[in-house]
Structure formats: C-alpha cells, structure tokens
Backbone as a chain_set.jsonl record, in Angstrom:
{"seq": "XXXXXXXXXXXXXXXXXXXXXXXXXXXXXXXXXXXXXXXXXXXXXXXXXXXXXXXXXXXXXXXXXXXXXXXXXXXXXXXXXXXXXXXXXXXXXXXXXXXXXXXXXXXXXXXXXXXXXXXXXXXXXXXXXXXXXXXXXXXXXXXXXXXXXXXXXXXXXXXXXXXXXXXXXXXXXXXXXXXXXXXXXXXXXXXXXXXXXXXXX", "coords": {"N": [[-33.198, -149.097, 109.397], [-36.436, -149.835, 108.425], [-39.128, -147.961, 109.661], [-42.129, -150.127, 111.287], [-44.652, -148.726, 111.766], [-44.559, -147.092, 109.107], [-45.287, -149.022, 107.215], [-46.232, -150.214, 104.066], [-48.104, -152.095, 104.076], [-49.319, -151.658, 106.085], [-50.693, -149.502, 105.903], [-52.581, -149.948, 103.782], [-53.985, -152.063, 104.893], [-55.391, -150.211, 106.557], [-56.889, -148.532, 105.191], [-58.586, -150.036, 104.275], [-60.178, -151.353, 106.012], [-61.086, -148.476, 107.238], [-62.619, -148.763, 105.032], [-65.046, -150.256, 105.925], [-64.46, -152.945, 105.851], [-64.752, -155.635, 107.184], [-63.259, -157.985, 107.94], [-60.218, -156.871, 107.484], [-60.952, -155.066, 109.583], [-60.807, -156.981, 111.696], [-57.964, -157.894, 111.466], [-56.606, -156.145, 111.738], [-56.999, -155.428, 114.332], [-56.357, -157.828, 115.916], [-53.535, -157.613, 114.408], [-51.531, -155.665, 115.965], [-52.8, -155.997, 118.472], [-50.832, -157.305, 120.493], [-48.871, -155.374, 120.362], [-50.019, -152.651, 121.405], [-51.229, -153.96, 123.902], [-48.781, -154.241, 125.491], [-47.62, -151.791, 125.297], [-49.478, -150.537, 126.915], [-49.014, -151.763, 129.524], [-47.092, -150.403, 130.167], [-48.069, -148.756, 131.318], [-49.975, -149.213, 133.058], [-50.855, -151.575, 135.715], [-52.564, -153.453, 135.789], [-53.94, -155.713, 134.08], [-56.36, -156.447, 132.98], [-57.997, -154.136, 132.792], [-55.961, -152.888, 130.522], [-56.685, -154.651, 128.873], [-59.241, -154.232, 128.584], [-59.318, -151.411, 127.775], [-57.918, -151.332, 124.966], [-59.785, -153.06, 123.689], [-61.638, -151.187, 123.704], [-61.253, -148.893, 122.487], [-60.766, -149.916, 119.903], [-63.358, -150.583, 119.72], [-64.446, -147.762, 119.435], [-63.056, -146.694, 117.148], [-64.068, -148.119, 114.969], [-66.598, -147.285, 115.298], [-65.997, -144.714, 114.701], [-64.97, -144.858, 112.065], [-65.588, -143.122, 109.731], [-64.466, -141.07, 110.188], [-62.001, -140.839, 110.513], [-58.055, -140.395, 109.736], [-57.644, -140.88, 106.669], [-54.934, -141.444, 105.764], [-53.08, -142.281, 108.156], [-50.179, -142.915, 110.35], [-50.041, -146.044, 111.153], [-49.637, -147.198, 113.502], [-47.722, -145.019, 115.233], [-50.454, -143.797, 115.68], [-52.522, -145.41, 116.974], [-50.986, -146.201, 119.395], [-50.723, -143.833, 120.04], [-53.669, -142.981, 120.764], [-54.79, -145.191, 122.585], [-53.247, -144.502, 124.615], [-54.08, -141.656, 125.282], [-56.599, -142.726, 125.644], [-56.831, -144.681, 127.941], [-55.515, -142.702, 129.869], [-57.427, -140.926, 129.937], [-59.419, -142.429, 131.288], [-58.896, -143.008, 133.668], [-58.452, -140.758, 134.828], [-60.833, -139.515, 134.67], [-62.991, -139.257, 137.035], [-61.455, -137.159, 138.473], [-61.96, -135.078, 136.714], [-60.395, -133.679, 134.868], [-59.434, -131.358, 132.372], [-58.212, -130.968, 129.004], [-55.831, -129.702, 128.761], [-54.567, -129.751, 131.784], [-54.551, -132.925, 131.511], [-52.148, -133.067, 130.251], [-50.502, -132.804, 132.08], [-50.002, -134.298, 134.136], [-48.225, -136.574, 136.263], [-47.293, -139.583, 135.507], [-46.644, -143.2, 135.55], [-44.134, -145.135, 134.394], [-43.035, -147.582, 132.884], [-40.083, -149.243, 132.136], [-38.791, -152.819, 130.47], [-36.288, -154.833, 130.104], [-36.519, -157.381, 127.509], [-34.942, -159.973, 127.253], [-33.084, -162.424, 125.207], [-32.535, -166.051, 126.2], [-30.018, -166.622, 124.622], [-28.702, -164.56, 124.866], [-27.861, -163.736, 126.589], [-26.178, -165.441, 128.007], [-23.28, -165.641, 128.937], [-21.934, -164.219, 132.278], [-21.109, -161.752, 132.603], [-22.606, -160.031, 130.333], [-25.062, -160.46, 131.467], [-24.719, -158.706, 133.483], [-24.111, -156.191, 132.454], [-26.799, -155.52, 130.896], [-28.81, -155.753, 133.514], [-27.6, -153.535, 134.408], [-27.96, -151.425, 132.675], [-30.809, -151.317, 132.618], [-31.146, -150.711, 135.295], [-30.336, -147.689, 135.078], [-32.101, -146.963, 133.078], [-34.356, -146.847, 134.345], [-33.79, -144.929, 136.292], [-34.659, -142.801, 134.8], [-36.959, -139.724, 134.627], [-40.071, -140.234, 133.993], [-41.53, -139.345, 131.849], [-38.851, -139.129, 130.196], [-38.515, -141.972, 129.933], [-40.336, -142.43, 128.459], [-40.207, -141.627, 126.34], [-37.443, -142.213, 125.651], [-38.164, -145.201, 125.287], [-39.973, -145.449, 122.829], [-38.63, -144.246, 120.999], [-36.164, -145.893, 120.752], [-36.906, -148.584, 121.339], [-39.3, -148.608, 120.125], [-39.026, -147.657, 117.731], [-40.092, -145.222, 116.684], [-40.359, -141.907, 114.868], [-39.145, -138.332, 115.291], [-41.026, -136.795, 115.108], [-43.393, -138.512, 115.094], [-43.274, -139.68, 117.64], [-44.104, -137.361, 118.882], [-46.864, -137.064, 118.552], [-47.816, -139.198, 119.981], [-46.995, -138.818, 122.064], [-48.15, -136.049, 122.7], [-46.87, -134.318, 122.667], [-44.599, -131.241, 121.462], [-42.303, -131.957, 118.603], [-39.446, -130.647, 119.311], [-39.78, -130.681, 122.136], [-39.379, -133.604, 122.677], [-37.097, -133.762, 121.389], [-35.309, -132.608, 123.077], [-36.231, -133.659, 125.449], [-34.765, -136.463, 125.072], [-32.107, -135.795, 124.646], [-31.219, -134.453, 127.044], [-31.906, -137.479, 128.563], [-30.247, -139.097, 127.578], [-27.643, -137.77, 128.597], [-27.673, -137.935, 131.182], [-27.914, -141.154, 131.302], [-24.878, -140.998, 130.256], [-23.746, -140.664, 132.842], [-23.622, -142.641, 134.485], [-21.968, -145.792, 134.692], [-19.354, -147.528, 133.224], [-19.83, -149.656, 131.769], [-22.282, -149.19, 130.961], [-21.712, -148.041, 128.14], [-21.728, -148.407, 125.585], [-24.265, -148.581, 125.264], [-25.245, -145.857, 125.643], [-23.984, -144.869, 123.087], [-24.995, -145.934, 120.962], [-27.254, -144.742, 121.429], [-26.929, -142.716, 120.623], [-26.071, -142.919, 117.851], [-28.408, -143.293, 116.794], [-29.884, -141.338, 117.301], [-28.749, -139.134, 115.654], [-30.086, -140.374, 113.279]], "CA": [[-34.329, -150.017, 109.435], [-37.674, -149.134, 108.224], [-40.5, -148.438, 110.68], [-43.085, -150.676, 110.574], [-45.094, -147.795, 111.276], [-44.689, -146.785, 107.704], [-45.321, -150.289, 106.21], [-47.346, -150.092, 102.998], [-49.595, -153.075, 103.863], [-50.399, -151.029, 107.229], [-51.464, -148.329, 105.217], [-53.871, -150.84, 103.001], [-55.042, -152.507, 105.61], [-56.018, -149.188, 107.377], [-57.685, -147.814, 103.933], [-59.529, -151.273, 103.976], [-60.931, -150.867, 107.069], [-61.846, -147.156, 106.885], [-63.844, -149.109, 103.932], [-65.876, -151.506, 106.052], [-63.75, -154.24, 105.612], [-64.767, -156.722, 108.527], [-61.821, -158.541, 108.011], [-59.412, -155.964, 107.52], [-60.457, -154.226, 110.961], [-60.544, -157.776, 112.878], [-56.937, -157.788, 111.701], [-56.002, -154.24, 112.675], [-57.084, -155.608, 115.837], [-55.075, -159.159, 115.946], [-52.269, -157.457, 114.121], [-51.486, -154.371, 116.736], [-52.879, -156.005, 120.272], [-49.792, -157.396, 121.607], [-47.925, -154.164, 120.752], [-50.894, -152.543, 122.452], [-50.709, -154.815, 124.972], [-47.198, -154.393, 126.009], [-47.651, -150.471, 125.62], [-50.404, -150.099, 127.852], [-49.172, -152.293, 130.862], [-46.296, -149.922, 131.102], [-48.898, -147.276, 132.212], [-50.918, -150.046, 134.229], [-50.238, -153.221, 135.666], [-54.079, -153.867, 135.66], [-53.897, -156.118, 132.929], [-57.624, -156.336, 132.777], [-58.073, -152.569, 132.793], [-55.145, -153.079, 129.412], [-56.888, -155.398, 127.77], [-60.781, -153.567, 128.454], [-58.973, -150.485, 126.778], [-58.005, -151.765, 123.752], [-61.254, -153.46, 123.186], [-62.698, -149.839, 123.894], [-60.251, -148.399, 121.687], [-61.191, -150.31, 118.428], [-64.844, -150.343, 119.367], [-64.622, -146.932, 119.281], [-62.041, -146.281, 116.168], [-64.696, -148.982, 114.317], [-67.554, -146.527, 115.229], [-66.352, -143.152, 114.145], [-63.903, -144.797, 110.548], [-65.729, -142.563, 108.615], [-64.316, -139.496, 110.252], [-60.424, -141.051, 110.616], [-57.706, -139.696, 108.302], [-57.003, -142.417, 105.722], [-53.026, -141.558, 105.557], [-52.567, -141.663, 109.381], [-49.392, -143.411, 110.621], [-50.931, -146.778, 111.877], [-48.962, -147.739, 115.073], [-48.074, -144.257, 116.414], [-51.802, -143.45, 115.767], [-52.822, -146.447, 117.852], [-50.323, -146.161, 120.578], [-51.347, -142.579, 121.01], [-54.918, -143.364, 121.054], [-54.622, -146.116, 123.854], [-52.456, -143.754, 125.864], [-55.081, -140.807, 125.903], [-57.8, -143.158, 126.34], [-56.507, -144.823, 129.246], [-55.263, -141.977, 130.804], [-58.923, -140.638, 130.367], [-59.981, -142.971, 132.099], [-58.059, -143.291, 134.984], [-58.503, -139.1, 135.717], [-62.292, -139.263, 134.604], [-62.841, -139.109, 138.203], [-60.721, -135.868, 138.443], [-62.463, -133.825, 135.592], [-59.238, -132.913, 133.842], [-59.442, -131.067, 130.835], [-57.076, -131.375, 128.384], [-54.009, -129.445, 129.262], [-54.157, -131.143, 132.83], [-54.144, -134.035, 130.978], [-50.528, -133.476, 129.858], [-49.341, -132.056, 133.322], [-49.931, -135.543, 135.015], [-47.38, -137.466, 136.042], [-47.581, -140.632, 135.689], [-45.626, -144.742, 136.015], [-43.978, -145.343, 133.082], [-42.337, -149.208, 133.288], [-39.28, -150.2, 131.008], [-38.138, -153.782, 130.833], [-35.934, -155.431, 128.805], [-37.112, -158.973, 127.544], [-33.455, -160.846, 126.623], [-33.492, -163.991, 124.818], [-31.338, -166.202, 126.895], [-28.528, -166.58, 124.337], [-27.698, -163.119, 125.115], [-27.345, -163.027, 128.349], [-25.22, -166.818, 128.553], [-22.244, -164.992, 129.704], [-22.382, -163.14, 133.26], [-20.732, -159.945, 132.379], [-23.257, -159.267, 129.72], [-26.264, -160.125, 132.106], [-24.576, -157.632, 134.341], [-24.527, -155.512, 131.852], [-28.354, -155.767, 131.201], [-29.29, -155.373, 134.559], [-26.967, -151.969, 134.743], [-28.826, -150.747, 131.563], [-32.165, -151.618, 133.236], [-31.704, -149.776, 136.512], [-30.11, -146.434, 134.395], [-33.324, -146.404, 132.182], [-35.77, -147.064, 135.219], [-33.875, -143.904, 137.26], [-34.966, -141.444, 134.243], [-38.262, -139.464, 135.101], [-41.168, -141.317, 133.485], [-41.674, -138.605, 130.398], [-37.565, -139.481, 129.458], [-38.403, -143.375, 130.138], [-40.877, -143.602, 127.171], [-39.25, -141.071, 125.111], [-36.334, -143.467, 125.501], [-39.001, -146.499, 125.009], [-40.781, -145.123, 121.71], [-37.135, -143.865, 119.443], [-35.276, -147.187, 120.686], [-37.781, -149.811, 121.154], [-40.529, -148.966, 119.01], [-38.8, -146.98, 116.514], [-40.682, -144.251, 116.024], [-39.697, -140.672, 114.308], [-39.282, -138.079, 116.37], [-42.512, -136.445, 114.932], [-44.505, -139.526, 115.648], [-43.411, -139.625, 119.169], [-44.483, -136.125, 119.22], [-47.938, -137.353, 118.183], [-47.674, -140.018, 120.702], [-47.293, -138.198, 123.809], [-49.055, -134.966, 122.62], [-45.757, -132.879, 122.725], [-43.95, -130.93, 120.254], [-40.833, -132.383, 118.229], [-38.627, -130.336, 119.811], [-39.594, -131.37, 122.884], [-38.725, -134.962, 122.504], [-35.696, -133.704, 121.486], [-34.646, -132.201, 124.357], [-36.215, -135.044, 126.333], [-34.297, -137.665, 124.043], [-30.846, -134.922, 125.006], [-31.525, -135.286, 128.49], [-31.818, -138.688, 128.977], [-28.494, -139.339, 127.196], [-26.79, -137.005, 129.315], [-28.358, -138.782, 132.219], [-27.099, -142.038, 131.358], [-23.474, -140.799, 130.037], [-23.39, -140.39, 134.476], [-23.782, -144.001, 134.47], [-20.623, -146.348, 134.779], [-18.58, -147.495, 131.776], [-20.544, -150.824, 131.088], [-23.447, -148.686, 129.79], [-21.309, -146.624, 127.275], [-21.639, -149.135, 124.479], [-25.857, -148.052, 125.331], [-25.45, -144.618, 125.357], [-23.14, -144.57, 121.715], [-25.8, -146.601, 120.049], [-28.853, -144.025, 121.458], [-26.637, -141.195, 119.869], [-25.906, -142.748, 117.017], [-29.726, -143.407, 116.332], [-30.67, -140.098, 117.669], [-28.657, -138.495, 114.386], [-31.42, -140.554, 112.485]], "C": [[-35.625, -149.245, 109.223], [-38.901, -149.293, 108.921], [-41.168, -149.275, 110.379], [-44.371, -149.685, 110.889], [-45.394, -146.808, 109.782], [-44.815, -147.939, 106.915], [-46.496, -150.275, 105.415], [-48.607, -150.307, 103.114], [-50.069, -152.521, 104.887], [-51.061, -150.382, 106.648], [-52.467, -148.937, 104.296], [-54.893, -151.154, 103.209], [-56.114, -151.436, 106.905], [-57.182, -148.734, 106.661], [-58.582, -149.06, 104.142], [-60.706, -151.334, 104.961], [-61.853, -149.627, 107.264], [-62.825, -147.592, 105.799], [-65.254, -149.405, 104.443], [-65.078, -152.312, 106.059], [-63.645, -154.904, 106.947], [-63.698, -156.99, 109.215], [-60.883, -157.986, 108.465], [-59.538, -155.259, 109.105], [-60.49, -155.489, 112.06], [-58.58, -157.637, 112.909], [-55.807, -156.811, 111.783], [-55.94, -154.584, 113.815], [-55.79, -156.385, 116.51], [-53.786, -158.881, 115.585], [-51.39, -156.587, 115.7], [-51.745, -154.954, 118.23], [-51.871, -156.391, 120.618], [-48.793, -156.128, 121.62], [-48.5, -152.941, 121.368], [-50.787, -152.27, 123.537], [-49.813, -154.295, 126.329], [-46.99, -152.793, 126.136], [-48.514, -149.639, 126.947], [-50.266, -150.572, 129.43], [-48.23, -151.507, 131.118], [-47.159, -148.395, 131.883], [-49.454, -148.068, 133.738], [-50.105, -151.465, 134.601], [-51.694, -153.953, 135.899], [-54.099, -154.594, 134.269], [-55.479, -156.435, 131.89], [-57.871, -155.129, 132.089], [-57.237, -152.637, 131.029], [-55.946, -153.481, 128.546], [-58.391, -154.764, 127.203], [-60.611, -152.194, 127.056], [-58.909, -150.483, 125.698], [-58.599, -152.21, 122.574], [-61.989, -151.825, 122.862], [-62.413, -149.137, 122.912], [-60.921, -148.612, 120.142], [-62.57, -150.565, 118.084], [-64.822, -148.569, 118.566], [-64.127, -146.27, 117.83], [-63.153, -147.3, 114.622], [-65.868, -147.671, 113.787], [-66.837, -144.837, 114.471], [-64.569, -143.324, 112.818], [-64.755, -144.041, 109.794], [-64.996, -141.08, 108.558], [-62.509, -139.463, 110.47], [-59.34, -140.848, 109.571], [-56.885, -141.248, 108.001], [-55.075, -141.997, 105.59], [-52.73, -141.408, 107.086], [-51.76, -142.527, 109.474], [-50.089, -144.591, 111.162], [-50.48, -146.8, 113.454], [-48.365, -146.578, 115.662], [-49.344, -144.205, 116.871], [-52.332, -144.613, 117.019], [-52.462, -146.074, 119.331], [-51.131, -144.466, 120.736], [-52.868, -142.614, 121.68], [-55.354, -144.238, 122.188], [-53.973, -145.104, 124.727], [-53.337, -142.638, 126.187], [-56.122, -141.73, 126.594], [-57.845, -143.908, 127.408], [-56.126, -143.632, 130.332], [-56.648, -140.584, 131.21], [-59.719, -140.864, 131.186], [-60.302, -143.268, 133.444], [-58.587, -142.279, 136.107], [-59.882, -139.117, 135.31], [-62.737, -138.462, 135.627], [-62.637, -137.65, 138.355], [-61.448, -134.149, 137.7], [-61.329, -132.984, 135.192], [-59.612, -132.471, 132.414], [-57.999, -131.357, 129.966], [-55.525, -131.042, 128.202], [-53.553, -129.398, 130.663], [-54.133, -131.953, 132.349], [-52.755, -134.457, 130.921], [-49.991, -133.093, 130.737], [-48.81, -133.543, 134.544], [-49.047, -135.934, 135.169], [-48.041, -138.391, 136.666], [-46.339, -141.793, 135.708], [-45.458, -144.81, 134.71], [-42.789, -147.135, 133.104], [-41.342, -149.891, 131.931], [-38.738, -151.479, 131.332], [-37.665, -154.335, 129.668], [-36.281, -157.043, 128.924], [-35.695, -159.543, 126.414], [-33.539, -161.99, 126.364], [-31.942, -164.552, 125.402], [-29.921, -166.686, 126.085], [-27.833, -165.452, 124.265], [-27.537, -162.829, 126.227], [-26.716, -164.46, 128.817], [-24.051, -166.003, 129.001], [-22.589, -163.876, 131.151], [-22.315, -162.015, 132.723], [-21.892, -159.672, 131.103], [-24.921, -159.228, 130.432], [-26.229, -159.059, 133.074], [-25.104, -156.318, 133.974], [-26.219, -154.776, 131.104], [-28.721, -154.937, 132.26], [-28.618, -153.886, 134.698], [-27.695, -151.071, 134.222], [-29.982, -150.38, 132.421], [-32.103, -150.692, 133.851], [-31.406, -148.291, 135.863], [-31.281, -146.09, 133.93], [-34.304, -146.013, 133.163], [-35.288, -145.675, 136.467], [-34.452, -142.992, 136.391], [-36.638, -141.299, 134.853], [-38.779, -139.994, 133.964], [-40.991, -140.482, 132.113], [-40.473, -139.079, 129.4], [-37.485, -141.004, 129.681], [-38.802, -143.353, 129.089], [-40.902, -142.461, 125.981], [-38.199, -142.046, 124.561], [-36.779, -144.999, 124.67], [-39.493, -146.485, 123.84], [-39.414, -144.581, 120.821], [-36.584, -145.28, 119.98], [-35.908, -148.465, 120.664], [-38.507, -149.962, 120.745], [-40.27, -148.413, 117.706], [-39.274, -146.11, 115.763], [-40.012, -142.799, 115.822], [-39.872, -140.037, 115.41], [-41.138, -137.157, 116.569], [-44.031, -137.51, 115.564], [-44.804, -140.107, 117.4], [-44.087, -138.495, 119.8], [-46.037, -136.273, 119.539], [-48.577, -137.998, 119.103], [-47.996, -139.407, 121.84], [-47.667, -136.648, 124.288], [-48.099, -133.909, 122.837], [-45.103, -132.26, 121.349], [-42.624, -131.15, 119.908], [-39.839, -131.791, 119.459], [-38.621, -130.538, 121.432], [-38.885, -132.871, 123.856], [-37.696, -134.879, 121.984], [-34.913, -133.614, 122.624], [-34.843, -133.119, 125.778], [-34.763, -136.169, 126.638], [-32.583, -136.603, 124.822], [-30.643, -135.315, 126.44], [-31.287, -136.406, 129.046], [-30.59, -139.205, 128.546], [-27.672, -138.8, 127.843], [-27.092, -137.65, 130.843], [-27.334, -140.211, 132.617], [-25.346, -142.542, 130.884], [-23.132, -141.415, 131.76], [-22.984, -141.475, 134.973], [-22.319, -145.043, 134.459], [-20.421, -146.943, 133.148], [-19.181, -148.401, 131.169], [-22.391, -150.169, 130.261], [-22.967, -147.618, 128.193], [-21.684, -147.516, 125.888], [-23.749, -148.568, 124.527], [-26.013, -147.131, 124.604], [-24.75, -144.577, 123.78], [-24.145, -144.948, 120.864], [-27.267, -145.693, 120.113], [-28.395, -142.546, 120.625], [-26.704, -141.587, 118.038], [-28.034, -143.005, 116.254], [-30.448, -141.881, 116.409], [-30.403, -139.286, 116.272], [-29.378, -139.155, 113.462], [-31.973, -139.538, 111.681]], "O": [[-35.848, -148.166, 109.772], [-39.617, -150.295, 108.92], [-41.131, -149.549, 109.18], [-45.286, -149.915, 110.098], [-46.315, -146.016, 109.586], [-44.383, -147.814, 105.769], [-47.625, -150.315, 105.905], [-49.637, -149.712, 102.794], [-51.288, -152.658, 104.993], [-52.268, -150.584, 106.78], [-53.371, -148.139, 104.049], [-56.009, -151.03, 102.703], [-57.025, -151.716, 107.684], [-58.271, -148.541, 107.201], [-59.737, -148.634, 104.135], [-61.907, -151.356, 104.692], [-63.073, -149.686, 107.414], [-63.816, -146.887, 105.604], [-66.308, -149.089, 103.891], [-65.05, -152.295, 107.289], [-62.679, -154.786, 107.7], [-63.237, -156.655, 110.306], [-60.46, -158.248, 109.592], [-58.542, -154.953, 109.76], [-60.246, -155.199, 113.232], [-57.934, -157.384, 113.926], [-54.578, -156.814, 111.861], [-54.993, -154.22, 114.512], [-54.818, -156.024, 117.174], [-52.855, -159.514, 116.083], [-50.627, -157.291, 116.361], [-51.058, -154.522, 119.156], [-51.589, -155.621, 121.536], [-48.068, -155.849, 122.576], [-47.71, -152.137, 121.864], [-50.496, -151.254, 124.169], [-50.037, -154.077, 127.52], [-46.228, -152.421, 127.028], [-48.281, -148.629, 127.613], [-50.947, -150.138, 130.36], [-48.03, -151.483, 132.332], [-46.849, -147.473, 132.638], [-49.396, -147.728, 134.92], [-49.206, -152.115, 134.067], [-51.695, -155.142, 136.217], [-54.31, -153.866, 133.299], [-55.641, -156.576, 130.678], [-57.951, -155.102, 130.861], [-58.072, -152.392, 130.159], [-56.073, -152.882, 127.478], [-58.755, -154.716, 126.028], [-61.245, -151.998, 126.02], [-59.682, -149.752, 125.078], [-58.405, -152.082, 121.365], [-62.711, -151.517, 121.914], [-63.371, -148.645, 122.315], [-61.427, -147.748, 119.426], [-63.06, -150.724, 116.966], [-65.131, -148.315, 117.401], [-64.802, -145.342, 117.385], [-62.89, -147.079, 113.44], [-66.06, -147.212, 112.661], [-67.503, -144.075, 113.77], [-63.61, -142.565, 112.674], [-64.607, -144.504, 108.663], [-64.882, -140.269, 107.639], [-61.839, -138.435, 110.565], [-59.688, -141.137, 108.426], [-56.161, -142.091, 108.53], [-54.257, -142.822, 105.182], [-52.109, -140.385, 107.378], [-52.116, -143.451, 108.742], [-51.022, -144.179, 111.851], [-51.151, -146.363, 114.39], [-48.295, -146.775, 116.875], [-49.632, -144.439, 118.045], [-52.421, -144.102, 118.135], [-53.247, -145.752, 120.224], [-52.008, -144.186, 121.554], [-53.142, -142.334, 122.847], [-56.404, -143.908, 122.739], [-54.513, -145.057, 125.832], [-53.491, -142.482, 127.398], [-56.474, -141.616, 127.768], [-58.93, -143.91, 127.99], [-56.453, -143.713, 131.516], [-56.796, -139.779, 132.13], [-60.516, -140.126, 131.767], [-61.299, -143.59, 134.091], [-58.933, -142.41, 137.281], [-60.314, -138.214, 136.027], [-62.921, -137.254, 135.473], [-63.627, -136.92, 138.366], [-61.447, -132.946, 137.961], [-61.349, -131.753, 135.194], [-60.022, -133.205, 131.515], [-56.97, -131.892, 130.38], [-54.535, -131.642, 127.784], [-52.389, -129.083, 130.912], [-53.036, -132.339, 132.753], [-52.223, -135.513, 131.264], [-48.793, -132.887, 130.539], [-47.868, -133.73, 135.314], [-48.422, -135.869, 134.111], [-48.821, -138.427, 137.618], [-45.179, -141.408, 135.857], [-46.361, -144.611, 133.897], [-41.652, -147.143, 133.574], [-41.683, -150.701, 131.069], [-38.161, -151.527, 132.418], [-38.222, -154.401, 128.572], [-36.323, -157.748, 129.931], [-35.595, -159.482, 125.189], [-34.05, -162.754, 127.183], [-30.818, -164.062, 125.291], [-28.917, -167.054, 126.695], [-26.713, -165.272, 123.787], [-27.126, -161.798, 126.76], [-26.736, -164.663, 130.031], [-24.475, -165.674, 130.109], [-23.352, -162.914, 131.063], [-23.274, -161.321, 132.386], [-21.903, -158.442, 131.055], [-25.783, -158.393, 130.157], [-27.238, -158.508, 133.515], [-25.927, -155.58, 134.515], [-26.46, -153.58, 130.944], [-28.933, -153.729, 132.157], [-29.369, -153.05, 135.2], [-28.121, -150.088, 134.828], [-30.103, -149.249, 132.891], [-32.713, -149.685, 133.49], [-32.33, -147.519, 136.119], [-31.696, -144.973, 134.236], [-35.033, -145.037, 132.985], [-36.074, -145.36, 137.361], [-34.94, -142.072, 137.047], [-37.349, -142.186, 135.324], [-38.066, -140.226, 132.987], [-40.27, -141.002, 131.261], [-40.677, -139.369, 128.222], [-36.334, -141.437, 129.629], [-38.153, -144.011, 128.275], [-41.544, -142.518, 124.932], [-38.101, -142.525, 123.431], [-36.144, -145.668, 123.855], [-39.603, -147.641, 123.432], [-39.627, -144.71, 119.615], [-36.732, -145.993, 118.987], [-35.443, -149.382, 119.988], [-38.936, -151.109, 120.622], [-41.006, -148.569, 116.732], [-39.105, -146.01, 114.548], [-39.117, -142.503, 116.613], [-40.444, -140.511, 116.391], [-41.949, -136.992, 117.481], [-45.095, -137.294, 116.144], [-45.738, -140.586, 118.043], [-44.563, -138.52, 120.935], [-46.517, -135.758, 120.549], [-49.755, -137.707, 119.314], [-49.052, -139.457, 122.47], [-47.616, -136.114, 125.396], [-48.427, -132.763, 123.145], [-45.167, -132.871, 120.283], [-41.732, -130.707, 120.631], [-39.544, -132.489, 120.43], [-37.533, -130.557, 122.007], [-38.311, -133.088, 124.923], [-37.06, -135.933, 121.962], [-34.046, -134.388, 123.028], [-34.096, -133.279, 126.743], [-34.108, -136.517, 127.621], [-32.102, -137.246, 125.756], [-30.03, -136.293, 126.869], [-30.506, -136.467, 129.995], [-29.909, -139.809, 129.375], [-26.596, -139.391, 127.756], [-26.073, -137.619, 131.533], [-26.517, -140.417, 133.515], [-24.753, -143.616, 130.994], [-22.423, -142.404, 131.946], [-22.092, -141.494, 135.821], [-21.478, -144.375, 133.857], [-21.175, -146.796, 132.186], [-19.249, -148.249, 129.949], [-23.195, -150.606, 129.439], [-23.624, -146.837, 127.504], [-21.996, -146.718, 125.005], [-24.242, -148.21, 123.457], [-26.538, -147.077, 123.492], [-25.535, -143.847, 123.175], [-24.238, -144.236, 119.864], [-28.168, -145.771, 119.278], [-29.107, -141.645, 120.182], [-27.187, -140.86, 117.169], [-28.44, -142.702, 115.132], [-31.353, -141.453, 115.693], [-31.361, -138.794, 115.675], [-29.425, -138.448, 112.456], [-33.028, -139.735, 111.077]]}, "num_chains": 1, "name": "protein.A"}
C-alpha cells in the first residue's frame, strides 16, 4: 500500500502553499487536522491544549513557508512538528534544551477504533481487547513506534524523522516490541505475523 505520505497531490498542495496559495494552505490545514488531531491526544488528553497546538503549528509553518523545504514528506513532517511543538510546550517551564527534550518520558495512548462488523463475533472482540492490553504494556517509545509503521504507515526513515531518532533505532524499537508481544498468548499471534511481515517492508 502506498503511503499517503508520499501522495503526489500532497506534494502539490505543499508546493502551492509554500507559494502563497490561501487556499492551498487552508486545505493543508482541513486536510491533515483530524490526523493531527488523533496524533496529538495520544500525548494529551487536553483536547483544548490539541487543538490550540495545531492552530499554533500552521500559524507558525504559514509564517516562516519561505524557509520550508519544498520536497518535505507532508504527514511525517507535520506529525513531527506537532510532537516537538507540544512537547515544547509542556517542558517550557523546565528549560530543556534539546537533547533533554528526547530523554523525556512521556504517555503515549494506543486505541483501537473497530467498526462494529468486526467485532460481531465474541472471540474476535476478545481478541481485540487482548491486542489492546499487549500494545498498551509496551513502554511508550515502542507504543508509537508500533503506532506510526502499523497505523500510520510510515517508513522507517520517516518515523525516524518523527520522533527525532535514528533509523536504526526504530528498528530495534520496532524488534523489541515484537519480541514483547510474541510473550503474549496465542490469540495475538495472527498480530504479531502481520507486524513481521510488514516490518520486512
């Protein structure tokens, strides 16, 4: 499946924007906030605080398009950008520089959202819920490693980008956490087979 991170018309409508293009950056905005959104509440559950960010985010990304690189990935670029600048925010306070920045730990919140014709049978809502609690024991860093290659589909480079680490990091994250949930009882194995076979990606 092909990111939509690499989708042409992102890359158009990014160049369009970096133009001026009114338009083009209202719907950078409208396109991107609910995935945003939905990225930023797993840091917060301040949904206010979420939504202020985002605004802050594209004020800010508005004000300094002349200095943004026209071939940047759109939707890691984003997501990373919301994730520093919230977590800027938060430690302001603190006066962290930037490699405290990445020492933090922080809440990282996975949930799965099942449309209910997949979960009409018990045994597969069981199954669900088993998944769920496996993902939600990994430490937070191997939650949205896990959350960004399986649910947002990003490379492993772009995750790299994402959470300010180096590839090989998020490898060994991404290793980890599979070995983690191997530990897990037999109703998650059909999980784990499908995170390997994506991982050879």
């Amino acid at each position: 499946m092909k990111s939509a991170s690499t989708n042409p018309e992102d890359l158009l409508l990014w160049q369009d924007f970096l133009d001026g293009d009114v338009q083009a950056f209202e719907r950078l905005m409208s396109g991107n906030f609910r995935l945003l959104f939905r990225y930023g509440c797993k840091f917060s559950r301040d949904q206010e605080f979420v939504k202020d960010s985002i605004q802050d985010l594209f004020m800010a990304l508005w004000e300094r398009r002349a200095n943004l690189n026209p071939d940047a990935a759109v939707k890691p670029y984003l997501m990373a950008s919301l994730r520093r600048l919230m977590f800027r925010t938060r430690l302001s306070a603190r006066s962290c520089d930037e490699e405290t920045l990445q020492e933090v730990e922080y809440d990282f919140c996975v949930e799965f959202s099942v449309e209910e014709q997949f979960i009409a049978e018990e045994t597969t809502i069981a199954r669900t819920r088993h998944i769920q609690e496996l993902i939600g024991k990994l430490p937070q860093r191997q939650k949205e490693v896990v959350y960004l290659k399986f649910f947002q589909e990003l490379s492993r480079e772009q995750i790299a980008k994402v959470m300010a680490i180096t590839p090989q990091t998020v490898s060994n994250l991404l290793q980890i956490a599979i070995r983690q949930l191997k530990q897990g009882r037999k109703v998650a194995y059909m999980l784990v087979g499908l995170l390997h076979l994506l991982l050879m990606r």
